[in-house]
DRENKEZA-583253 format. One line per field, with one value per residue (C-alpha): residue number from 1; residue in three letters; x, y, z. Coordinates in Angstrom, 1 decimal. Example, Ala and Ser with C-alpha at 12.3 -4.5 7.8 and 13.67 -1.06 7.14 Angstrom:
BEGIN
n	1;2
res	ALA;SER
x	12.3;13.7
y	-4.5;-1.1
z	7.8;7.1
//
This chain:
BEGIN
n	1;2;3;4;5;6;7;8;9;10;11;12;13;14;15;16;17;18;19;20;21;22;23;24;25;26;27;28;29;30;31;32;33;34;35;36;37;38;39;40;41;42;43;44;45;46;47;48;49;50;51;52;53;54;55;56;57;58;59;60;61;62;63;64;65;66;67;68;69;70;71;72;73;74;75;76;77;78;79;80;81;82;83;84;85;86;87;88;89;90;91;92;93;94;95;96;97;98;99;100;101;102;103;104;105;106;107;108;109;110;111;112;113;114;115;116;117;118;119;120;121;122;123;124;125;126;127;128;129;130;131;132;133;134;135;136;137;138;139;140;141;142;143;144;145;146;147;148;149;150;151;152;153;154;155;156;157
res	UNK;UNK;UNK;UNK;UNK;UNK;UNK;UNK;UNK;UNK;UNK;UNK;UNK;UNK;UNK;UNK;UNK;UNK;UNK;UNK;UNK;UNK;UNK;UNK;UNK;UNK;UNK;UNK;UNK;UNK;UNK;UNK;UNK;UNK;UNK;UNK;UNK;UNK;UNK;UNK;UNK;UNK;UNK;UNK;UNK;UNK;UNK;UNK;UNK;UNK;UNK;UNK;UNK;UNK;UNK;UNK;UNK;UNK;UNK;UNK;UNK;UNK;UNK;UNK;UNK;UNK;UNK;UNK;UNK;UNK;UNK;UNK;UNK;UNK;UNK;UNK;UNK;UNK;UNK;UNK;UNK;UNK;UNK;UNK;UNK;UNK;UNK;UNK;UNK;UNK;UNK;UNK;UNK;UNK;UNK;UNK;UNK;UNK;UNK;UNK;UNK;UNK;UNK;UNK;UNK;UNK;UNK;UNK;UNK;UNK;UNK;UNK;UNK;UNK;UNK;UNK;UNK;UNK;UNK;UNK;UNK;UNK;UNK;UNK;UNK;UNK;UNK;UNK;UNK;UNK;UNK;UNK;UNK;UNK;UNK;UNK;UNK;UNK;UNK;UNK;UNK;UNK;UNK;UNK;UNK;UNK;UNK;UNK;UNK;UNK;UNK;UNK;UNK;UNK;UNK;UNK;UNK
x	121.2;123.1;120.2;119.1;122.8;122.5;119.2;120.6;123.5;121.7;119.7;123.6;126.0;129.6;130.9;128.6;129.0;132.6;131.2;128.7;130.4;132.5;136.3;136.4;136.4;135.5;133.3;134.9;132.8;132.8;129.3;127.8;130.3;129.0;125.5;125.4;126.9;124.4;121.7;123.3;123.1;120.0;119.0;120.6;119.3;115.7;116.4;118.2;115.5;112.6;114.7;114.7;111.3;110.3;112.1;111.0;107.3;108.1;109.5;106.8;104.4;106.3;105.9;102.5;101.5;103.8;102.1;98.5;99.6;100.9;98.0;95.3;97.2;97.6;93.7;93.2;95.2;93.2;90.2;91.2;92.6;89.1;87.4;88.8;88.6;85.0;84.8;87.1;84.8;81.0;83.0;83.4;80.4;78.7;80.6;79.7;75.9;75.9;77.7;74.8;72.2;74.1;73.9;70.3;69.1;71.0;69.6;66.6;66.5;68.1;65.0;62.6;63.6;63.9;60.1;59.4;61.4;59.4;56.1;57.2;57.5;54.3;52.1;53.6;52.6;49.2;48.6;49.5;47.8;45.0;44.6;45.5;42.1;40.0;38.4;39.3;39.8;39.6;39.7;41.1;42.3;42.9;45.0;43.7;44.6;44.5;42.7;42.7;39.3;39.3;36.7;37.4;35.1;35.5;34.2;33.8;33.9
y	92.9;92.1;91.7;95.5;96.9;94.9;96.8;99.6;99.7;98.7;101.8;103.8;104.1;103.6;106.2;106.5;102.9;103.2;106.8;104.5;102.2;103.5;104.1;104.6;100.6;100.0;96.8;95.7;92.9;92.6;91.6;94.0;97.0;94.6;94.8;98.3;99.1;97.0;99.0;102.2;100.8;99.9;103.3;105.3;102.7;103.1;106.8;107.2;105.0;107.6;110.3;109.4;107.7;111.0;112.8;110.4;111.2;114.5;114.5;112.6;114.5;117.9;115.6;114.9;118.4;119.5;116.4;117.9;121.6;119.9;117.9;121.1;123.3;120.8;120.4;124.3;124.1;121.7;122.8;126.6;124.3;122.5;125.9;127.6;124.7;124.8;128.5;128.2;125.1;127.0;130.0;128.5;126.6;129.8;131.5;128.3;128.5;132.2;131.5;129.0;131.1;134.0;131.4;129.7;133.8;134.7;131.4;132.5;136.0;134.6;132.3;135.3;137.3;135.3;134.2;138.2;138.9;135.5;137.3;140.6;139.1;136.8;139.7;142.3;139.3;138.6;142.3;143.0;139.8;140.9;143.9;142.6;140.6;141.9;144.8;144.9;148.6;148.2;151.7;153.5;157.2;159.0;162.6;164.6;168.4;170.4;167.9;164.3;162.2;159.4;156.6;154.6;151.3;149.4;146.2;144.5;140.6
z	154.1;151.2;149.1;150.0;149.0;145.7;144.8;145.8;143.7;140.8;141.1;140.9;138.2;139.2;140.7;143.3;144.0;144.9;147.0;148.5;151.1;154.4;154.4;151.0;150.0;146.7;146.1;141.8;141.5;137.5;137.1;138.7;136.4;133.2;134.8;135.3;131.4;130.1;132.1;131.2;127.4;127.2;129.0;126.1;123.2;124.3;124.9;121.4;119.9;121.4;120.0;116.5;117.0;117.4;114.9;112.1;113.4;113.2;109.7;108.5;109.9;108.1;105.0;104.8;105.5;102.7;100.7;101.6;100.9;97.5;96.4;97.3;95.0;92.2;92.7;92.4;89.5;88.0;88.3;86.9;83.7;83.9;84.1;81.5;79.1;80.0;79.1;76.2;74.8;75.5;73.7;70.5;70.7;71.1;68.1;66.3;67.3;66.2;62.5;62.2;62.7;60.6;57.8;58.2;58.2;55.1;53.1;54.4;53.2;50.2;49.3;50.2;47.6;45.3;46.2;46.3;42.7;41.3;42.5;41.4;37.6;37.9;39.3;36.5;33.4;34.8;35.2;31.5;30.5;32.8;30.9;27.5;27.9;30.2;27.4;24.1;23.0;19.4;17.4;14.5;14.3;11.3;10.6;9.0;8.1;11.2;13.6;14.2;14.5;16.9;16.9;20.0;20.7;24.1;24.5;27.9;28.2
//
C-alpha cells in the first residue's frame, strides 16, 4: 500500500500532496519535495527547451525563405544585367557590321569610277586615234574671189 501512495504522489505536485491524506496530516518527507522539484524542473527544461526548439525552427525557417526570396531576385537582376549587356554588345556589333559595309561599298564605288573615268579616257584616245588612221582625208582647198574650190580625196586602208 505504501508503494501505491508513493506513485501516486509522484504523479502530484505539492500542494495536493499535503490535500491528499485525511485529517489534514501533512507527509514532509524531504526527498520526496527534492524529488518532486527535480520533476517539476525537468518538466519546465524540456518544455522551455521545446519552446525555443521551436522558435529557432521557426526563425530559421523565416530566414531561409527570406534567403530564397533574396537569392531569386539577385538572379532576376542578373540576368536583366546579362540581357542588356547582350543587347548592348549585338548593338554595337551591328553598328560596327554596318560601318563596314558603308566603307567596303564606298571603296568599291570608289574603284569603279575610277575604272569607268580610266575607260572613259582610253575609249575617247582610241576613238580619235581610230579615226586619225582609219581613212586618210587628204585635200587642199583654195579661196578664191567669190567661191572656194574644194578638192577632197579619201583614202581607205
Amino acid at each position: 500500500m505504501k508503494h501505491k501512495q508513493t506513485l501516486e504522489i509522484r504523479a502530484m505536485d505539492t500542494q495536493t500532496v499535503s490535500l491528499a491524506f485525511p485529517g489534514g496530516a501533512c507527509l514532509r518527507d524531504e526527498r520526496l519535495e527534492e524529488r518532486l522539484e527535480k520533476a517539476a524542473v525537468r518538466i519546465q527544461s524540456w518544455w522551455r527547451g521545446n519552446v525555443v526548439r521551436r522558435t529557432l525552427l521557426h526563425a530559421a525557417l523565416r530566414a531561409w525563405v527570406i534567403q530564397c526570396w533574396w537569392r531569386s531576385i539577385q538572379a532576376k537582376t542578373m540576368e536583366q544585367r546579362r540581357r542588356l549587356a547582350l543587347r548592348l554588345y549585338s548593338c554595337q556589333e551591328w553598328a560596327v557590321v554596318k560601318v563596314q559595309a558603308q566603307v567596303r561599298m564606298w571603296q568599291a564605288r570608289r574603284r569603279f569610277l575610277q575604272a569607268r573615268q580610266a575607260a572613259c579616257i582610253i575609249q575617247t584616245h582610241w576613238r580619235w586615234h581610230a579615226s586619225q588612221t582609219r581613212g586618210l582625208i587628204k585635200g587642199c582647198y583654195e579661196v578664191r574671189a567669190r567661191r572656194m574650190e574644194l578638192d577632197i580625196e579619201i583614202l581607205m586602208t
